[in-house]
C-alpha positions, 0 to 999 in steps of 0.5 A: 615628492621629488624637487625642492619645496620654494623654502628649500630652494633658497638654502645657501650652502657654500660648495667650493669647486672640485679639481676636475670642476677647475679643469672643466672650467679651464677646457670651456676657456680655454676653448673659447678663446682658442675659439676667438683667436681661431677667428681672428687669425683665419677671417681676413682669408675667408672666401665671400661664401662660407657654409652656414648650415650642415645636412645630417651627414654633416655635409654643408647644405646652405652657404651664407656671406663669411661674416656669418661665421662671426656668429658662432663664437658670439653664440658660444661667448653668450652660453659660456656667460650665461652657463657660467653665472648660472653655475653660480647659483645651483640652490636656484636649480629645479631637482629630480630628485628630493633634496633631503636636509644634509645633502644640499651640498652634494645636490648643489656640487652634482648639479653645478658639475652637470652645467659646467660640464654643458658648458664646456661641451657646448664651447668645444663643439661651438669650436669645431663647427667654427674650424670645420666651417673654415675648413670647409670654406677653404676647401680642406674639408668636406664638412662637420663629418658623419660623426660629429652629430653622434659624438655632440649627442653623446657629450650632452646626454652623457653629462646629463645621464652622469648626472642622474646617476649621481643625483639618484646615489645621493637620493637614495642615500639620503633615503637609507636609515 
């Protein structure tokens, strides 16, 4: 059997945030509100016309008013809100593996990890396709770049894969008499 029972699921375990879950934190913050101070500072010298839209290659293929770069960072604001309150509640979070009694608290501080680490990845890339659209805007640039849809690939899938890693080591400990 692997996940939770629904009884199991509303166990309240206490799981302080490690060291390196408060540097995560503070990198999604601290990008986000670089990410709004950006904005501010280069949206009065914005051109009419702004990419909105990036082919594979990274290379802009669709260009809208500027006002809708004002929806990058309202999209990055609403995930870091919603990831951030979610982080909060990690017995609530569906398992890959059993939660065996006695290691709720290491389940819960891997999972919680994998969504602040999501979160903080999601803000940083919100961040740079806001600055490289106004690169682009301003004729700095060319686009995201060639590289920007492997390096976002490998930050999510990486979290993800850490993540079931740790999950299985704490299984499988769990598991072993």
């Amino acid at each position: 059997m692997s996940g939770m029972d629904h009884a199991e699921s509303n166990t309240r375990v206490r799981v302080p945030l490690s060291a390196l879950d408060w540097l995560t934190e503070g990198i999604a913050l601290a990008a986000l509100l670089s990410l709004v101070a950006m904005l501010i500072s280069d949206y009065p010298d914005l051109p009419e016309k702004v990419p909105s839209h990036f082919a594979a290659d990274g290379t802009p293929d669709g260009w809208s008013g500027r006002g809708m770069v004002l929806l990058l960072p309202a999209v990055a604001g609403v995930v870091y809100l919603l990831l951030t309150v979610l982080s909060r509640f990690p017995q609530i979070y569906n398992y890959p593996f059993r939660v065996a009694p006695g290691t709720e608290r290491a389940h819960f501080a891997a999972a919680r990890r994998l969504v602040i680490r999501l979160k903080a990845a999601i803000v940083l890339v919100f961040g740079y396709i806001t600055w490289a659209t106004i690169q682009t805007a301003h004729g700095e640039a060319t686009g995201l770049g060639l590289w920007f849809a492997p390096v976002f690939l490998l930050l999510i899938f990486g979290a993800i894969g850490v993540y079931f890693l740790t999950a299985r080591r704490i299984a499988k400990s769990a598991a072993a008499p």
